[in-house]
C-alpha positions in Angstrom: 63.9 108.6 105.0 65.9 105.4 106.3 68.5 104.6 104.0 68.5 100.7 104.5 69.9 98.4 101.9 66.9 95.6 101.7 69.5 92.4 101.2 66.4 89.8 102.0 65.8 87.5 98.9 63.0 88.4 96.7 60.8 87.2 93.7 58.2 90.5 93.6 58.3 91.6 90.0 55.8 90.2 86.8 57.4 89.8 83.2 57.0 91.9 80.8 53.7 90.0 78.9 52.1 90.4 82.5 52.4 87.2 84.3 54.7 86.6 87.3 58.3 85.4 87.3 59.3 82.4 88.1 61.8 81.5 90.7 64.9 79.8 89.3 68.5 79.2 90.1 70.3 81.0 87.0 69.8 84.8 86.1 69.9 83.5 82.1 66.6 82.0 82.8 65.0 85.4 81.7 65.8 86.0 78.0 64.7 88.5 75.4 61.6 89.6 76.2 60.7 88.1 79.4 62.3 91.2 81.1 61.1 91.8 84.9 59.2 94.6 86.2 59.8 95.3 89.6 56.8 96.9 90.3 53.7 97.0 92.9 51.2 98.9 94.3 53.0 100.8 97.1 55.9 101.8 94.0 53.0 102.5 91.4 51.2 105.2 93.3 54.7 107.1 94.3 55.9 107.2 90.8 52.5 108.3 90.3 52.4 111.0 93.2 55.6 112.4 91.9 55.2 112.4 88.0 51.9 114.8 89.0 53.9 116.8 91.3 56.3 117.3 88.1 53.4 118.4 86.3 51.8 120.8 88.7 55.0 122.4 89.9 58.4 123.0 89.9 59.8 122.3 93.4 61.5 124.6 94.8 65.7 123.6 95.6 65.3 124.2 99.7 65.2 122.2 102.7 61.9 120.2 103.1 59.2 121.7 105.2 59.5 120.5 108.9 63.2 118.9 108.5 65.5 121.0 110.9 68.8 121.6 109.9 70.8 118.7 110.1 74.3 118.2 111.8 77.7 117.5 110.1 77.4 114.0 112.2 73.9 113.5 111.0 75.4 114.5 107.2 78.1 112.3 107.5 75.7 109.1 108.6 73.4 109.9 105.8 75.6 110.4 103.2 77.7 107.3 104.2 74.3 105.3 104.3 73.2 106.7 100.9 76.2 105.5 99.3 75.6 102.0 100.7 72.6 102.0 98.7 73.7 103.4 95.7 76.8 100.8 96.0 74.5 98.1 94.8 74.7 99.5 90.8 78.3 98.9 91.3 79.9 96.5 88.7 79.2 95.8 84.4 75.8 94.6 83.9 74.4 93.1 80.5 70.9 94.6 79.8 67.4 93.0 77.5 65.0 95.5 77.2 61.6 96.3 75.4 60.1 99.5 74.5 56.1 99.6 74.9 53.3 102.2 73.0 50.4 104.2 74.9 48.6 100.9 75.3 51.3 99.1 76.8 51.8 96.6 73.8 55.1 96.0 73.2 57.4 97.6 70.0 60.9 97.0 69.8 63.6 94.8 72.2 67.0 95.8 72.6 70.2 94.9 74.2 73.1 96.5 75.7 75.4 97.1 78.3 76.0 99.0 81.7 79.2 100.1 84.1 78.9 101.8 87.4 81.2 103.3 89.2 81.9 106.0 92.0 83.6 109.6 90.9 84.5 112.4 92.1 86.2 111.4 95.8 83.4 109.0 95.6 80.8 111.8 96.5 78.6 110.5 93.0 77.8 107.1 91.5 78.5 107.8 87.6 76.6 105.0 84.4 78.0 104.7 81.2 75.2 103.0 79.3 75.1 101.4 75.6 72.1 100.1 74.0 71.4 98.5 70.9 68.8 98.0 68.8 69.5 96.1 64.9 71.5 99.0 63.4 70.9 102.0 66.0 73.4 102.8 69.1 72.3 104.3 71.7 74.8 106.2 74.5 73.7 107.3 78.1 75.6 109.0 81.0 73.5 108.6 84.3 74.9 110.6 88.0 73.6 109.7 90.7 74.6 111.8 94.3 72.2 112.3 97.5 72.0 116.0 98.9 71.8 115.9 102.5 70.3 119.1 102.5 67.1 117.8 100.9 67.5 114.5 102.1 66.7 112.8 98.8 68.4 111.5 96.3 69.5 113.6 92.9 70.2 111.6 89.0 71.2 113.3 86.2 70.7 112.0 83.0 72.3 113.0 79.6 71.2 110.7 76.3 71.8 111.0 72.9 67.7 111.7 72.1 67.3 114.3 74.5 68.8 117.9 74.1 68.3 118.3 77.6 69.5 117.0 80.7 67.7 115.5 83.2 67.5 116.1 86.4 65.5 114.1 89.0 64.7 113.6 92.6 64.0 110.3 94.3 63.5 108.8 97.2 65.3 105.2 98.3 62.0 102.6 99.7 63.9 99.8 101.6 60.8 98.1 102.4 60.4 97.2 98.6 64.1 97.8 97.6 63.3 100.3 95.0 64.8 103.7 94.1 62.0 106.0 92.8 63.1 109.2 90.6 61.2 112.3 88.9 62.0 115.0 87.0 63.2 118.2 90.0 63.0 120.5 87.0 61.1 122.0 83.8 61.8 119.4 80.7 59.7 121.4 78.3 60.0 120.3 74.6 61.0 123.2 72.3 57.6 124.2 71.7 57.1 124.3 74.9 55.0 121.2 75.9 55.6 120.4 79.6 57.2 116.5 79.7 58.0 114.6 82.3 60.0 111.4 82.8 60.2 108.8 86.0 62.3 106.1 86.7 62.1 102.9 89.3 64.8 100.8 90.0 63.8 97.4 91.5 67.0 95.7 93.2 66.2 91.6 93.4 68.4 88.7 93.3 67.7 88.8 89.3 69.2 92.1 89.0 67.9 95.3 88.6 64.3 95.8 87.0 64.4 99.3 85.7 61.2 100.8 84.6 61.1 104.4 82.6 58.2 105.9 82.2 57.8 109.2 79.7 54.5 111.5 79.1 54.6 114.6 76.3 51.6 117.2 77.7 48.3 115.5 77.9 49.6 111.9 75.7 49.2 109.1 77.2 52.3 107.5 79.4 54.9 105.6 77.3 57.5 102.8 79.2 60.8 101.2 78.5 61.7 98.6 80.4 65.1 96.8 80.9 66.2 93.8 83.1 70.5 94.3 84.3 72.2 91.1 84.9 75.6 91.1 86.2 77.7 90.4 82.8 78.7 87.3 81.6 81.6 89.2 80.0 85.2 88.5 81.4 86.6 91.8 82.7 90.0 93.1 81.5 93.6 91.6 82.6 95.1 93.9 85.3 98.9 93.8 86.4 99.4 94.1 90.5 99.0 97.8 89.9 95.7 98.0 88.8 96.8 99.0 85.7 94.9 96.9 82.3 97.6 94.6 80.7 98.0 95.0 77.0 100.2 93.7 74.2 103.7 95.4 75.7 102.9 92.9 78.9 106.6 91.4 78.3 108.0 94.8 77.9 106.2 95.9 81.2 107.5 92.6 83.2 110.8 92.5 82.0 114.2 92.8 82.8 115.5 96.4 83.4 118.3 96.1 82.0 116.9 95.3 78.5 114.5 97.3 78.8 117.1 100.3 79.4 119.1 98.5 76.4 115.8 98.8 74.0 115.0 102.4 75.2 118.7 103.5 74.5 118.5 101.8 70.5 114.9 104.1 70.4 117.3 106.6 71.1 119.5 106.3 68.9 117.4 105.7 65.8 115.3 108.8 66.8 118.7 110.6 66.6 120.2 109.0 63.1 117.0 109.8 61.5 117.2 113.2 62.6 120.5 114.0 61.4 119.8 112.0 57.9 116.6 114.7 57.8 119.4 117.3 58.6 121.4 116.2 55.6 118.4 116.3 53.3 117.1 119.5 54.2 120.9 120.7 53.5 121.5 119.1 50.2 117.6 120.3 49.1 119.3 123.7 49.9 122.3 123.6 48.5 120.6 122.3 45.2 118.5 125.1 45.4 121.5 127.6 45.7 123.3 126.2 42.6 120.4 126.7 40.4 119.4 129.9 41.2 123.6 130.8 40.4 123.3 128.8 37.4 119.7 130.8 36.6 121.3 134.1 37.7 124.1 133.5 35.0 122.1 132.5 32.3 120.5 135.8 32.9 123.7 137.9 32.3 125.1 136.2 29.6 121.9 136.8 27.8 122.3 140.1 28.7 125.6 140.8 27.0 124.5 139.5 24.3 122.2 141.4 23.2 124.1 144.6 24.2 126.8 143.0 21.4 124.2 142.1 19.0 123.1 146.2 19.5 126.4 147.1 19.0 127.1 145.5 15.8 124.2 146.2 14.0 125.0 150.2 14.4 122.1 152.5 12.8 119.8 151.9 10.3 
């Protein structure tokens, strides 16, 4: 596998309704439903290949037949390429997206929103993903890593309407510019019907066309598919730190010596209303000491009285 980032223009995908794109100048040219599909033959039949591979078997998690044992120089120039490619979901994207039936025909649009970024010593690409649709939210976490040792790519996927993770396999085609991923492990459903779920993701100059493709047992296949433009929302203010300004800006950029002066007054009412609780916790207690006394009194001088009262009425 040559892991090649493809960075020559292209205009290969078909909307949604079928019919091909058009070029154009400005990524808000494609609206609503007129998502692309980054799609063609050579992608079809691998998504194909693999999603039938997920059904037959479950591969096995070993090197590839007839891949020797690569070297740590060979890792390192693999891994560094891989990353290259995976660099290109860096950044917030804004997403349109329609969900389609067993014929194809479509049911529902949505709209949401995408951040990429590299985690972990920058060994994994991690997406936080929100869509919405009217009234319903929908959250996703995506990984994406590449294991030398296989030589393909590996995604996990958690969403809210899944119970399960996913985990995938894929393989990066430069000549098309195209990740293609399936499922690397069972996804039965609770009653045990085998499922299995694809994904392409089609890199142009539009964005990224991202196709997902789900089958329950024998049902016919069922697709989503989305259209990620780089946002049109600003990002947040950062100081020269890095660090995302918020409504203490002044207090942040101020002078130290007020700053020292305003921390030293927090001080000090932290310590007055500390001894004022003090004080009330005291007086609550010493309250609570008189009337007991005056209770304990009351008590006695009952007491003797009816002794007296005894006394003086002598035998009957």
């Amino acid at each position: 596998m040559t892991n090649t980032v493809n960075e020559t223009p292209r205009n290969d995908g078909a909307l949604l309704n079928g019919s091909r794109d058009t070029t154009t100048k400005h990524q808000n040219a494609v609206r609503g439903g007129s998502v692309l599909l980054g799609t063609g033959a050579l992608i079809g039949a691998a998504l194909a290949v693999l999603l039938g591979a997920a059904f037959a078997q479950t591969p096995a998690a070993s090197r590839p037949a007839g891949r020797a044992k690569p070297s740590p120089e060979q890792i390192t120039l693999e891994t560094r390429a891989a990353m290259e490619v995976l660099n290109q979901f860096v950044g917030r994207w804004d997403i349109n997206g329609q969900s389609f039936d067993e014929n194809d025909k479509p049911v529902g649009t949505f709209t949401g929103s995408a951040h990429y970024s590299f985690v972990m010593a920058d060994n994994f690409l991690m997406g936080e993903t929100t869509l919405t649709s009217g009234k319903f939210v929908l959250d996703q976490t995506d990984y994406f890593g590449y294991s030398p040792g296989l030589n393909k790519y590996t995604h996990v996927m958690l969403t809210e309407l899944d119970k399960s993770m996913i985990y995938q396999q894929g393989e990066w085609m430069a000549e098309v510019g195209s990740f293609v991923f399936a499922v690397a492990a069972p996804l039965d459903s609770p009653k045990g019907t085998p499922r299995s779920v694809g994904l392409e993701y089609g890199f142009s100059n539009a964005g990224i066309a991202v196709t997902m493709s789900m089958q329950n047992g024998v049902k016919p296949m069922r697709k989503v598919r989305m259209l990620l433009t780089k946002s049109t929302q600003p990002a947040a203010p950062t100081g020269p730190d890095g660090m995302p300004l918020g409504g203490n800006v002044q207090y942040q950029q101020g002078d130290p010596a007020k700053m020292r002066a305003q921390m030293q007054q927090a001080v000090g009412q932290m310590t007055a209303q500390k001894q004022a609780m003090q004080q009330y916790m005291q007086g609550m207690n010493m309250g609570m000491d008189s009337q007991m006394d005056k209770m304990m009194d009351q008590q006695m001088d009952q007491g003797v009285t009816d002794q007296t009262r005894e006394l003086l009425r002598g035998p009957e």
